[in-house]
C-alpha positions as CSV (number, residue, x, y, z in Angstrom):
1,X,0.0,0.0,0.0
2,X,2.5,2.2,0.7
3,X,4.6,1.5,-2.1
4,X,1.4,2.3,-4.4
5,X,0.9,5.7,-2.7
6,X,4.7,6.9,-3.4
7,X,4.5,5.9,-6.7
8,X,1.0,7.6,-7.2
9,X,3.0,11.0,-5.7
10,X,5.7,10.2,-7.7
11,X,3.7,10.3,-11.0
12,X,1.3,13.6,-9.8
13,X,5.3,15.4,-9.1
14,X,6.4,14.5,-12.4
15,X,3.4,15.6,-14.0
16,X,2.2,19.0,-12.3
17,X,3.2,22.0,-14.4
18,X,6.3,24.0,-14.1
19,X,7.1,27.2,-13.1
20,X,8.3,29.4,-16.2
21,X,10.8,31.4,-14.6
22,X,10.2,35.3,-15.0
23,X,12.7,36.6,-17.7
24,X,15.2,39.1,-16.6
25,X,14.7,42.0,-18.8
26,X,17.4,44.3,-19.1
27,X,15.6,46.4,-22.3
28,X,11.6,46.8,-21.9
29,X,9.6,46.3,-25.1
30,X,7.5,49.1,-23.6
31,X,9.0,51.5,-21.8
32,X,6.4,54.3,-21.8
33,X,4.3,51.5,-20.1
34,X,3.5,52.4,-16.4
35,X,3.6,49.8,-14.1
36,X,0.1,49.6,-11.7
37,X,0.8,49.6,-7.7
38,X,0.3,46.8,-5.7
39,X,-2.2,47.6,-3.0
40,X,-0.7,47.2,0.4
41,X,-3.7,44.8,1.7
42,X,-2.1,42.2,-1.1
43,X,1.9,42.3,-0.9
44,X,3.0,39.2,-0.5
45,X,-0.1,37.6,-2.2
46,X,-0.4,35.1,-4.8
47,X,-1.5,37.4,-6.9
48,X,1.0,40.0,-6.8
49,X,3.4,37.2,-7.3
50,X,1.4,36.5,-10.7
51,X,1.1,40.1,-11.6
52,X,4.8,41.1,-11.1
53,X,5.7,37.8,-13.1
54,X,3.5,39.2,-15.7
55,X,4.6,42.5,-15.8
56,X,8.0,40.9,-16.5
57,X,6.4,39.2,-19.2
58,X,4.8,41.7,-20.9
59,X,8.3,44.1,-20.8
60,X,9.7,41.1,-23.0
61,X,7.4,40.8,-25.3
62,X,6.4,37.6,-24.2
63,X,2.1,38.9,-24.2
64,X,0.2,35.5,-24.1
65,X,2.7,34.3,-20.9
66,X,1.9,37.8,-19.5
67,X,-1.9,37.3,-20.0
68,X,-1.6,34.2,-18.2
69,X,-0.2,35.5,-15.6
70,X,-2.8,38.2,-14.9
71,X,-5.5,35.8,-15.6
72,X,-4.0,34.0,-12.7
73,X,-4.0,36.6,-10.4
74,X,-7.8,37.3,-11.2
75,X,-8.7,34.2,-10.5
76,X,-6.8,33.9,-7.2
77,X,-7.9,37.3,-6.3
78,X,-11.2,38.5,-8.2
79,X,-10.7,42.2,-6.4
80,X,-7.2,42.4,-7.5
81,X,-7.6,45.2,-10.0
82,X,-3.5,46.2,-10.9
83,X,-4.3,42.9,-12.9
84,X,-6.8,43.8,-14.6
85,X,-5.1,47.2,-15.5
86,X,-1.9,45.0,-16.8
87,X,-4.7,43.5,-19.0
88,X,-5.5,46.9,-20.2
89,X,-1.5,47.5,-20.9
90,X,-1.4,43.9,-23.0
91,X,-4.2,44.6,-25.2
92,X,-2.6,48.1,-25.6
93,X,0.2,46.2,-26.8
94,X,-1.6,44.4,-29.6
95,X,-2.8,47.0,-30.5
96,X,-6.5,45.9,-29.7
97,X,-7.7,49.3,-28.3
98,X,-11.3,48.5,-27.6
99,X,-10.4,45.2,-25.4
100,X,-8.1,47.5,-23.7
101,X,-10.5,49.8,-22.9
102,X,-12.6,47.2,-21.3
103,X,-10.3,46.2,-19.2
104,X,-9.5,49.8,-17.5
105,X,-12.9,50.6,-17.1
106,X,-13.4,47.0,-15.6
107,X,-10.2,47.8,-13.3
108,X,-11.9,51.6,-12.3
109,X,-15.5,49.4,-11.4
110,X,-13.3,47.2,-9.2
111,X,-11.6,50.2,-8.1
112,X,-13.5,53.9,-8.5
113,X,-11.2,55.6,-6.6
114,X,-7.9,54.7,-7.1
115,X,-4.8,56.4,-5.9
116,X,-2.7,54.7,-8.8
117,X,-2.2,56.8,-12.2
118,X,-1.6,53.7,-14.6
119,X,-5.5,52.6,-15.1
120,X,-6.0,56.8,-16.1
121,X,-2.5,56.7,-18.1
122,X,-3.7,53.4,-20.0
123,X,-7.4,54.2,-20.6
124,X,-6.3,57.9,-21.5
125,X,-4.3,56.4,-24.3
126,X,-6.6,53.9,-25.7
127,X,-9.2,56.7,-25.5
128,X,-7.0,59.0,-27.2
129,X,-6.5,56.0,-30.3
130,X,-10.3,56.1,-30.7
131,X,-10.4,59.7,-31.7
132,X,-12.4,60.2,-27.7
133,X,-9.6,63.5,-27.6
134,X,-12.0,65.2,-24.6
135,X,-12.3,61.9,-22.4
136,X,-8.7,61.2,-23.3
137,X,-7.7,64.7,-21.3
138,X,-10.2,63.5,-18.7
139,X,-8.6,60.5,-18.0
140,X,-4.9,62.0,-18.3
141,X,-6.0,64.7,-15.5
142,X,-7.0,61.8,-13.3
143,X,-3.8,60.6,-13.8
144,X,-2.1,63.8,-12.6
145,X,-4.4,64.5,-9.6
146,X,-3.5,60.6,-8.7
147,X,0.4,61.4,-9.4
148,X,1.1,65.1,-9.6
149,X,4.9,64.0,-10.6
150,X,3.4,63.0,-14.1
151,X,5.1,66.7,-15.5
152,X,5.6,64.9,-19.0
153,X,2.0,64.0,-18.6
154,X,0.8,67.6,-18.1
155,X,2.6,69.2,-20.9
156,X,1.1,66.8,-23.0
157,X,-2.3,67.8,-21.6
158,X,-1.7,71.1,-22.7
159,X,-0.7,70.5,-26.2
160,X,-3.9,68.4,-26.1
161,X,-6.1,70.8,-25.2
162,X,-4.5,73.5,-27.3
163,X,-4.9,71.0,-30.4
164,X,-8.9,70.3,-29.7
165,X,-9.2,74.5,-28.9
166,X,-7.8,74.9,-32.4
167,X,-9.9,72.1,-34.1
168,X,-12.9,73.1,-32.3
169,X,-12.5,76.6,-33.5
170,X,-12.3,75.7,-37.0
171,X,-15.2,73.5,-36.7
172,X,-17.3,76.5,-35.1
173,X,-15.9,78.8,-37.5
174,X,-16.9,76.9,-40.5
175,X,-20.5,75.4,-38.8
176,X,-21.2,80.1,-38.9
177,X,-19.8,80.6,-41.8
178,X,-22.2,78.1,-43.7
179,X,-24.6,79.3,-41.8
180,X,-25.4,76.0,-39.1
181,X,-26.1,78.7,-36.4
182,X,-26.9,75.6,-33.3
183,X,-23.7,73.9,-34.6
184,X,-21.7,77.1,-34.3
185,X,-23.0,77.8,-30.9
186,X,-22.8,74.4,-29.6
187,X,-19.0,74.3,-31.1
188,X,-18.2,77.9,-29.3
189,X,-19.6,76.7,-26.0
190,X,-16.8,73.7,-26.4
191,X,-14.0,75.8,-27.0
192,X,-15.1,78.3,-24.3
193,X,-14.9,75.0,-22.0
194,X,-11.8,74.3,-22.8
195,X,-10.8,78.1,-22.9
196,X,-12.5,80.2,-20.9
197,X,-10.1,83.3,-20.4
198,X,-9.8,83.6,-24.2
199,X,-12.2,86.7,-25.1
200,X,-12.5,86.7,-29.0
201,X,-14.1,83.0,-28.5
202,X,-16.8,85.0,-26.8
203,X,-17.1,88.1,-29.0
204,X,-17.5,85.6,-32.2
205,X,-20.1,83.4,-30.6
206,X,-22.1,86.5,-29.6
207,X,-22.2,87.2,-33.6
208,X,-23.8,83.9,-34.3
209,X,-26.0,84.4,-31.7
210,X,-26.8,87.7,-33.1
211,X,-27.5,85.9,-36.4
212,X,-29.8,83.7,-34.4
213,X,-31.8,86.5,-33.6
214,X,-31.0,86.1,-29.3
215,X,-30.2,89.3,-28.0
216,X,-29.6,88.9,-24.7
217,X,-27.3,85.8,-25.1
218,X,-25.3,88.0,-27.6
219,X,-25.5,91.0,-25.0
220,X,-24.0,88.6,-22.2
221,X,-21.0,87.4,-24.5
222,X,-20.0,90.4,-25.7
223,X,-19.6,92.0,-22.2
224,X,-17.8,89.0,-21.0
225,X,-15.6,89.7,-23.7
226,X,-15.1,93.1,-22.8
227,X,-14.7,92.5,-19.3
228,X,-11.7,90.2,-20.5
229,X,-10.6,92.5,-22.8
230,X,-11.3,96.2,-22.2
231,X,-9.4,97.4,-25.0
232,X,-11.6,94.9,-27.2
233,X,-13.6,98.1,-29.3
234,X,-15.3,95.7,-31.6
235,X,-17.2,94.1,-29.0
236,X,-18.4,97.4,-27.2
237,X,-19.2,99.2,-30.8
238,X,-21.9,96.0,-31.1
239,X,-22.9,96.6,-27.7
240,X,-23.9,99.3,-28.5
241,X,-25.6,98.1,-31.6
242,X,-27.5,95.7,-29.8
243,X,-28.8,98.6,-27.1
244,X,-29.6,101.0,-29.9
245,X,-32.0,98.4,-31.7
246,X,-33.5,98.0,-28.3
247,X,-34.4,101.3,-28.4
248,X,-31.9,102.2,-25.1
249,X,-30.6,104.7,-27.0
250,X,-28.7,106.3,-23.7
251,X,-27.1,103.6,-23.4
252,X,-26.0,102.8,-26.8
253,X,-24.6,106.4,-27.0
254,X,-22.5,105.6,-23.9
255,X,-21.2,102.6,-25.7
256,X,-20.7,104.1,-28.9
257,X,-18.7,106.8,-27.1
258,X,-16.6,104.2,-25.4
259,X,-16.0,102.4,-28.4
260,X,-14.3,105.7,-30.2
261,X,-12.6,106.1,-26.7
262,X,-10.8,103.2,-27.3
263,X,-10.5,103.1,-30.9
264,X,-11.4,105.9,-33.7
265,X,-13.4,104.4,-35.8
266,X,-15.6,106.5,-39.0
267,X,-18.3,104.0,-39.2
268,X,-18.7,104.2,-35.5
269,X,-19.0,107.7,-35.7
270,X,-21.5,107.9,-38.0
271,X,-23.9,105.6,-36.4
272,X,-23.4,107.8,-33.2
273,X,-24.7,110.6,-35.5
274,X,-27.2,109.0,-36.4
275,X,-28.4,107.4,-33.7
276,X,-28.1,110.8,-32.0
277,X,-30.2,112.3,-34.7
278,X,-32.9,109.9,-34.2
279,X,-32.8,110.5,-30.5
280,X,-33.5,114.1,-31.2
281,X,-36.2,113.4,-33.5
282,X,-38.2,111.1,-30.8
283,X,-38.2,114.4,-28.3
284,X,-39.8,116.4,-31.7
285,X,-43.4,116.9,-31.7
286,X,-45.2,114.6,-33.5
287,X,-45.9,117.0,-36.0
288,X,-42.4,117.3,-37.4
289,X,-41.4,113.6,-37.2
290,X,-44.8,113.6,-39.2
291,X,-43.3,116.1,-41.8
292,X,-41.0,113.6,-44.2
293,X,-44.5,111.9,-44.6
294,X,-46.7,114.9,-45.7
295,X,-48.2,115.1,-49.2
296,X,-47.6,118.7,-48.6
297,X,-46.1,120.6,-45.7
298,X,-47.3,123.7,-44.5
299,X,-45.2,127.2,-43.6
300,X,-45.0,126.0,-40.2
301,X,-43.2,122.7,-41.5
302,X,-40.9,124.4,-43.2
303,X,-40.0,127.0,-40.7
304,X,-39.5,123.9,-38.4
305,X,-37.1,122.0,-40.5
306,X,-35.0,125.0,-40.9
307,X,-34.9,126.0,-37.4
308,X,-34.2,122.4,-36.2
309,X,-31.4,121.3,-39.2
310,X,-30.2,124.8,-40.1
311,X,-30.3,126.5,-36.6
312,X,-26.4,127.3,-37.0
313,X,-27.1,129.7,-40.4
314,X,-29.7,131.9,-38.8
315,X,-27.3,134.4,-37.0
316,X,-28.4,136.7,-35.0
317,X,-31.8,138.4,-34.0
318,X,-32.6,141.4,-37.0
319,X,-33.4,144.8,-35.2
320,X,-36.1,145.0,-37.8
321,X,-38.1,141.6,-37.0
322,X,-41.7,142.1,-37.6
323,X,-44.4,141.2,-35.3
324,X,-46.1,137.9,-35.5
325,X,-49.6,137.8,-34.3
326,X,-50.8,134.4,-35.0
327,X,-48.1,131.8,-33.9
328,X,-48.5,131.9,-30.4
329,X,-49.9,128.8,-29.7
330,X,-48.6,126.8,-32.7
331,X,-46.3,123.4,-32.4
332,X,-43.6,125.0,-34.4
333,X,-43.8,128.9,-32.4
334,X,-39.9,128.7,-31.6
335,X,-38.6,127.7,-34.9
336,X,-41.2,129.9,-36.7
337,X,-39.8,132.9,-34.8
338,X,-36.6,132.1,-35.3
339,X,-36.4,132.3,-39.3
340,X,-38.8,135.2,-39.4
341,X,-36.1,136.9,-37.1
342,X,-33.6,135.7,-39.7
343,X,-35.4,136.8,-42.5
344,X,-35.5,133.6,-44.0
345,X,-39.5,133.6,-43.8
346,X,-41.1,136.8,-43.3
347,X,-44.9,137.2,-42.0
348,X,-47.0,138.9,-44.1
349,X,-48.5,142.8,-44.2
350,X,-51.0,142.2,-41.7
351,X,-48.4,140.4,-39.5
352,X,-49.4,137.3,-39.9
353,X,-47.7,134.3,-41.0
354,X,-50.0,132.1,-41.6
355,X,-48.6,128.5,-40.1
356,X,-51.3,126.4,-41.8
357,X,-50.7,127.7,-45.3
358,X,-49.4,125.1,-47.6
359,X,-45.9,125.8,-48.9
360,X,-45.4,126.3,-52.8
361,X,-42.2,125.5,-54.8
362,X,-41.8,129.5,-54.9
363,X,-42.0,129.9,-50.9
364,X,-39.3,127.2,-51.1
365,X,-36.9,128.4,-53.6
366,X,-36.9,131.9,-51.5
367,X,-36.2,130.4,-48.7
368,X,-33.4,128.6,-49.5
369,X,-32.2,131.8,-51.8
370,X,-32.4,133.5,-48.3
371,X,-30.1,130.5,-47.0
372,X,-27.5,130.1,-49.1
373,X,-25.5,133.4,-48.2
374,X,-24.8,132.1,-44.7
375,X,-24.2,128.4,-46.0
376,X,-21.6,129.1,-48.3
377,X,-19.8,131.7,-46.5
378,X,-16.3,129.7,-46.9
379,X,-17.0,129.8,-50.4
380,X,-18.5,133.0,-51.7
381,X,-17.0,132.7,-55.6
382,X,-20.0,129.5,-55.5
383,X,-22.6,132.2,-53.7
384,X,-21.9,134.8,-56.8
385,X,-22.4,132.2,-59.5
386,X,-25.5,130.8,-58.4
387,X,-27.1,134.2,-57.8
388,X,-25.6,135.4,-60.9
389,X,-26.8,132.0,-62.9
390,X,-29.3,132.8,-65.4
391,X,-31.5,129.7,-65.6
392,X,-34.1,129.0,-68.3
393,X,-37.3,127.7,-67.4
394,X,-40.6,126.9,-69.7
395,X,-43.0,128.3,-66.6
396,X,-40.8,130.9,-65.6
397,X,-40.1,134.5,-66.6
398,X,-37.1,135.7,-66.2
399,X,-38.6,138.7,-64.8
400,X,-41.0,137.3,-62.1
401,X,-40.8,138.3,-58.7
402,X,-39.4,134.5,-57.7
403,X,-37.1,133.8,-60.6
404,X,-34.0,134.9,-59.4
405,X,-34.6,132.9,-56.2
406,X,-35.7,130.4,-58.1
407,X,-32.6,130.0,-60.6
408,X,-30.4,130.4,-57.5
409,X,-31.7,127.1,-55.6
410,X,-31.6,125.1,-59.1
411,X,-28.4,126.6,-59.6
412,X,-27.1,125.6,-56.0
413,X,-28.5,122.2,-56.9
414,X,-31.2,122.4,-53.8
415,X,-33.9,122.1,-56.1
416,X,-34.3,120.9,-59.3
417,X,-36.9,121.3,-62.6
418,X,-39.9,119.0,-63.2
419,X,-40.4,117.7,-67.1
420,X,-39.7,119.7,-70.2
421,X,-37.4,122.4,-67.7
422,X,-40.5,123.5,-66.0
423,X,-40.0,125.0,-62.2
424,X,-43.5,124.4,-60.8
425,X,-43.3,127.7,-58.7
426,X,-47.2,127.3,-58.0
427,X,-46.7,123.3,-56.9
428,X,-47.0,122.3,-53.4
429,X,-43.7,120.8,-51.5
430,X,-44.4,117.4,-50.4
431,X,-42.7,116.5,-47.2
432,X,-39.9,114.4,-48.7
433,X,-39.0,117.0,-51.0
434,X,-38.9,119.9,-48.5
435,X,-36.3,117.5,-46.7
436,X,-34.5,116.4,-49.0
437,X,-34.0,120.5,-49.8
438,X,-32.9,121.4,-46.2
439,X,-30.4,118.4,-46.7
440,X,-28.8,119.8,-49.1
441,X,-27.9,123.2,-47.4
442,X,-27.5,121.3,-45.0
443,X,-24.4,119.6,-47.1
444,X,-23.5,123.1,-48.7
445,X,-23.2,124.4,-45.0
446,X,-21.2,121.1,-44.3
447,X,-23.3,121.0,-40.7
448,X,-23.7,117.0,-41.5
């Protein structure tokens, strides 16, 4: 019996598999590789045995010995994760990216917190191979909050993110430029992400949100821009653009003003101008902001246009002004005293001047005759020529009363003759034209 029973151990010793001895490797097939911890609860362990025979393995190439091995370990010790991270490595090593990805989000379920950066190193990597370039940097940052000595590691998260800023621009860039406003927001709001100090990224996607017709997002971006960049005049100019159309038209001046502060800038000076113009023309009576409108304006109308544009060419009080008795409680009383002071429209005998009368192409043409002295005082040779001009017109006499006022204004080029040369002196003024008139001097004058 006993005989039998050595013979029986005798057999099961010579036929119980041998320990491969781990090779000693002197150059590692993959020295970028990084090595997982051992947790202290398993030193001495079985499977840290396995695991460090493995690693071995896997640094000589040797990947199905080194599989083995970490397969062992598992088995001996389900909870043993550093093996299943060294699975992640060997996959990474044939090159198998999604079966190493498997395995380090396997290792980070058996371990979710883990103080060791090779599972973030490993799945930041295979991540990184699969085009996932944002979970990639995720992963690598884990990696340096885990092991703040990783500096390598951290430059390379900044080229990283650097590279997706760039590509991510470019994307948002072209998504506005074709005109995929969501896309183009949605690629902005990455790049901000990833950049958040950077201040154009915020003053381009408040254009596309602009283009989308949202305001207030727009409004928001660009003063974050400004805030990161108070020298940035584009941003404020739009600001300002956005308040005027909003109808805050204080405010927009304040921001147009700022913008020019920062930056002279002629387009942003004109819309100042004009924004300012409109401002002045909402505190007009609605009578004159009705005025461009008429079908025919009326002597108060036109005294009103003069006195609000051409205020600056009626000088001084005359000693001589006639009474008026029938303005006082007219819209337009200021302005109407003002050119009959001027003698740019006179009352009548009877001292009247008669507000509500309808304005002919004759009451036009002497007014502006009237004006033209004090507009072109920097250029008097002009003056001479246009009151010396001697105009021909089919409806016009030479020796009227109005024709040398009227040949004075056509002249000047503030009026102009109807069909066949014909001056209309007995045609009413229609709003727009009685404008377009006072523009004129206005341009003569250069007051514009």
């Amino acid at each position: 019996m006993r005989k039998v029973l050595l013979v029986v151990l005798i057999c099961a010793s010579a036929c119980a598999p041998k320990t491969v001895p781990a090779p000693v490797v002197t150059a590692p097939k993959f020295p970028d590789y990084i090595r997982p911890a051992v947790p202290t609860a398993f030193n001495g362990s079985p499977a840290a045995e396995n695991a460090s025979r493995g690693w071995a393995f896997l640094q000589a190439g040797e990947l199905k010995t080194a599989e083995r091995e970490f397969a062992a370990a598992l088995k001996a010790e389900p909870a043993f994760y550093p093996a299943e991270t060294s699975l992640g490595w060997v996959e990474l090593a044939r090159k198998d990216i999604k079966a190493a990805l498997a395995h380090f989000d396997r290792a980070l379920e058996l371990n979710p917190q883990p103080g060791d950066a090779s599972v973030h190193i490993g799945r930041g990597q295979a991540l990184l191979a699969l085009n996932r370039e944002g979970d990639a940097i995720a992963a690598f940052e884990a990696a340096i909050s885990a092991d703040p000595s990783q500096t390598d590691l951290a430059r390379r998260v900044e080229v990283l993110k650097f590279r997706g800023a760039e590509q991510g621009l470019a994307r948002a860039r072209a998504a506005a430029g074709a005109g995929r406003l969501d896309e183009a927001t949605q690629a902005y709001t990455a790049a901000i992400a990833s950049s958040p100090d950077s201040p154009f990224l915020y003053r381009e996607l408040a254009a596309v949100e602009r283009q989308k017709g949202d305001a207030d997002a727009a409004l928001e971006h660009f003063r974050k821009a400004i805030a990161l960049d108070p020298s940035d005049a584009r941003s404020v100019a739009q600001t300002a653009e956005i308040l005027e159309a909003r109808g805050d038209f204080e405010g927009a001046a304040k921001a147009y003003e700022d913008a020019l502060a920062i930056e002279p800038n002629t387009d942003v000076e004109a819309r100042l101008d004009a924004m300012r113009t409109r401002m002045a023309l909402a505190r007009m009576p609605a009578e004159y902001r009705a005025i461009e409108q008429a079908s025919q304006i009326t002597r108060a109308d036109l005294a009103a246009l003069i006195g609000v544009r051409l205020g600056a060419l009626l000088g001084a009080r005359r000693t001589d002004a006639a009474l008026i008795t029938d303005v006082r409680n007219n819209w337009a009383a200021t302005w109407i005293m003002a050119v009959a002071r001027a003698g740019v429209m006179e009352p009548f005998a009877n001292h009247a001047f008669q507000p509500r009368a309808v304005v002919r192409r004759v009451d036009l043409a002497q007014a502006v005759a009237r004006l033209l002295p004090a507009a072109s005082a920097r250029n008097p040779a002009a003056l001479n020529g246009w009151q010396t001009a001697r105009l021909k017109f089919s409806d016009l006499a030479s020796g009227h009363l109005a024709y040398p006022a009227a040949s004075a204004a056509v002249a000047a080029g503030v009026m102009s003759t109807g069909p066949g040369g014909a001056f209309q002196p007995s045609r009413p003024v229609t709003g727009a034209e009685a404008v377009e008139a006072i523009a004129k001097v206005e341009e003569i004058a250069d007051l514009r």
